[in-house]
Structures are given as C-alpha cells and as structure tokens.
C-alpha positions in Angstrom: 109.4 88.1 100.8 106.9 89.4 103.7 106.3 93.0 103.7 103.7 95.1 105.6 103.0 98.6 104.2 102.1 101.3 106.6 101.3 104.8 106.5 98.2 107.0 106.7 95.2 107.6 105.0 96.3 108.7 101.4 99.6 107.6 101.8 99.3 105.3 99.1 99.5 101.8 100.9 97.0 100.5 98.0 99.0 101.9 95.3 102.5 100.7 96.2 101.1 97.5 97.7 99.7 96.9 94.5 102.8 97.8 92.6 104.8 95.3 94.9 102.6 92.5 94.3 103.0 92.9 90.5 106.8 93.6 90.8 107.4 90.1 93.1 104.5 88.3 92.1 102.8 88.2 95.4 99.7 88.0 96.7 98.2 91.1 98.0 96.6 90.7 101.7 94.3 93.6 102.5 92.6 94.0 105.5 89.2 95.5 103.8 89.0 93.0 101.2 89.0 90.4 104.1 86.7 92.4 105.8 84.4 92.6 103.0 84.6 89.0 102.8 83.6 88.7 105.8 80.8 90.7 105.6 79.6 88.8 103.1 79.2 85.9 103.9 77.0 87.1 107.1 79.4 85.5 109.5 78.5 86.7 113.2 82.0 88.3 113.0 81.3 90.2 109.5 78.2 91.3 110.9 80.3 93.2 113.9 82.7 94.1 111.6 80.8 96.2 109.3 79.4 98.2 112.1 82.8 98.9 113.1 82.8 99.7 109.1 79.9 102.0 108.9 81.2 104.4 112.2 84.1 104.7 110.4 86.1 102.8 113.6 88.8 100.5 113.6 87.8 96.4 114.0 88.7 95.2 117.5 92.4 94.1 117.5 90.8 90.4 118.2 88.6 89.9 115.5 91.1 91.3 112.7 93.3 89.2 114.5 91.5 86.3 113.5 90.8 86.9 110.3 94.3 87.3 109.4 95.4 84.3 111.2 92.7 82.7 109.1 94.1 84.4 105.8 97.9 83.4 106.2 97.2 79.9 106.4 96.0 79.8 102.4 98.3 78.1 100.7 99.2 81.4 98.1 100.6 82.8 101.6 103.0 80.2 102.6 105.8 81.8 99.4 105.0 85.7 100.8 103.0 88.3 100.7 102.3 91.8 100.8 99.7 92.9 103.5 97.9 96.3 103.1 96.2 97.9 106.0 97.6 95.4 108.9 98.8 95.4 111.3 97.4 99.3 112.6 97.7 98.8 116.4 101.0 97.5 118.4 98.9 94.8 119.5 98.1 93.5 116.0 101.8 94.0 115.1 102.9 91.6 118.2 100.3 89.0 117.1 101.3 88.5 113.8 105.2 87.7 114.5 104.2 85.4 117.1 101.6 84.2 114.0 104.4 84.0 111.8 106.2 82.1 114.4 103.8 79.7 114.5 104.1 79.5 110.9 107.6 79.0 110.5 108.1 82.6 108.6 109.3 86.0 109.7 108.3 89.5 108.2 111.0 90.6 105.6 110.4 94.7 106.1 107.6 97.0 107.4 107.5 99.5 104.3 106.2 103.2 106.0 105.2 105.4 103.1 105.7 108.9 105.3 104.0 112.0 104.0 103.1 114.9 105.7 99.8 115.5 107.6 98.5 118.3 104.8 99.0 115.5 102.7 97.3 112.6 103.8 94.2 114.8 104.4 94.6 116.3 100.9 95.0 112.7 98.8 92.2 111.2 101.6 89.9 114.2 100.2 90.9 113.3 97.0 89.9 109.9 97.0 87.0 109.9 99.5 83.5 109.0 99.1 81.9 112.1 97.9 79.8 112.0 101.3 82.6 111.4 103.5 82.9 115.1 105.5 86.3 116.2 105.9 85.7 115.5 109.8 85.5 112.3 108.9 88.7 112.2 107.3 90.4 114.2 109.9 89.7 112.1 112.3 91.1 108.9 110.3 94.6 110.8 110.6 93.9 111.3 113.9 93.5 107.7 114.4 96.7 106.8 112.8 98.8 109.2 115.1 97.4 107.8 118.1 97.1 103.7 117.3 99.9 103.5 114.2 102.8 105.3 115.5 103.5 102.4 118.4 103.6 99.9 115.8 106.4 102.0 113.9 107.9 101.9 116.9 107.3 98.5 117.5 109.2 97.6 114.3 112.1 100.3 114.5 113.0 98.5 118.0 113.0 95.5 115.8 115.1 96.7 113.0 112.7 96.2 110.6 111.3 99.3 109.2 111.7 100.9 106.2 110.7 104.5 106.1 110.7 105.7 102.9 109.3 109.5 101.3 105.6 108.8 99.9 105.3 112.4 99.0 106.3 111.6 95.7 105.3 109.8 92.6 104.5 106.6 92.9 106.5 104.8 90.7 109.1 107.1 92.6 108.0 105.5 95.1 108.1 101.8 94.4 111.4 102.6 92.5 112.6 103.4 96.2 111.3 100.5 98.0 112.2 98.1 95.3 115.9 99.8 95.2 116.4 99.0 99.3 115.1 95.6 99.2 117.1 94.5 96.2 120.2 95.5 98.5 118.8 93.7 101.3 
C-alpha cells in the first residue's frame, strides 16, 4: 500500500499518517524529517533548505524532488509507504508517478483530510510554536489554497483521491480511511 496524505496545516496529516503506519505497518515518509536530515548533515542542499525553513517557505519543487527520489529507493520503501507532507505542488505530484514508474510501483490513494479553513487555522494555533504569529499561520493556509489544490486536482483527474471529513476525531478519522481502503 502507497498512500499520500494531504490536507492543510492542522489537518492532522501527522496524526493519521502516524495512525496508518501503525495500522499497515509501514514506514512513515515525511517531508520535514527528510528535511531535517538533510540539514543535518550540512549538505549544500540542507543548507538551502533550511533557509527555505526558517522564512517559513516552501522547498523548491526540485530539491524536495530529490530528496524524495533519494528516500524511496531505501529498501523499507520498496513494500509501501505512507508519505506525510508530499507531494504539495502539482509539479511534485507529477514527479513522483513518473518516480514510481521508474520504480515499478503506483500510488494506492491520495488520502485528503478536508476541514474547514476556521479550522486549520484554529488546530495550526493550537499546535504552533509559541512565537509563530497568527500571520504566520495564516499565510501557511494561504499557501495550501494556492499550491495544494492543483495537486487534488491532479489526483481526482486520476481517480485517485480519497476525500475524507478530518473535522472529526481522529480515530474517527483513521476508522474512515481504514474502512474505504479495506473495500478497495
């Protein structure tokens, strides 16, 4: 099983991608934990990542494009996986089917955790840095409207998105996701 979780800040992409990892035993493939990892070990690209970090920006499409092409060749990919912040632009989205192609796999669903704006602000507050200005978060939700809505599309056209209500509990939630999948 290949899923990619989408949905905005607070949505609860960490929480449920968490939860499906445990519930398939699969490994979980985050986009900040690679960029961490990057960043630490002081690779020219982790060095332009964390700026991209620290402004609060998204990573050029390229070099997260990299890094996950670097990622899914582990060996604990090959079985499946759940990734967790990738792909956010329609670009990224492209790249990784014709990355899977490559790799002789195909993404099982694109899980989209939909809540309402009010929200994702709300739960983004909530789980902030204390010295992260609600600007700051605004403008996160912001960026998901204007780069993340193409890839939805980009997987509805491909008839292979799940949308399911993450204004709910979470183990509401994962009970939803894991209901649908178990059909499919």
């Amino acid at each position: 099983m290949r899923l990619v979780i989408l949905g905005g800040s607070g949505a609860g992409k960490s929480t449920q991608a968490q939860r499906l990892c445990k519930h398939f035993d699969l490994p979980l493939i985050s986009e900040r934990e690679i960029l961490r990892g990057a960043i630490a070990c002081l690779s020219n690209r982790g060095w332009l990542a964390r700026f991209d970090l620290e402004t609060k920006e998204l990573v050029p499409d390229q070099m997260i494009i990299e890094f996950m092409r670097a990622r899914l060749k582990h060996a604990d990919a090959s079985r499946g996986w759940v990734l967790e912040g990738y792909p956010r632009t329609a670009v990224q989205a492209e790249e990784l089917d014709f990355l899977l192609e490559t790799l002789d796999q195909q993404l099982t669903w694109a899980v989209y955790l939909q809540v309402p704006q009010a929200v994702m602000v709300s739960r983004a507050l909530g789980c902030s840095l204390p010295d992260e200005q609600p600007e700051i978060v605004q403008r996160r939700v912001e960026l998901f409207y204007d780069r993340t809505i193409p890839v939805l599309e980009y997987y509805d056209r491909r008839r292979r998105l799940l949308t399911v209500n993450g204004d709910q509990p979470p183990e509401i939630v994962q009970y939803n996701i894991v209901n649908f999948l178990s059909v499919f």
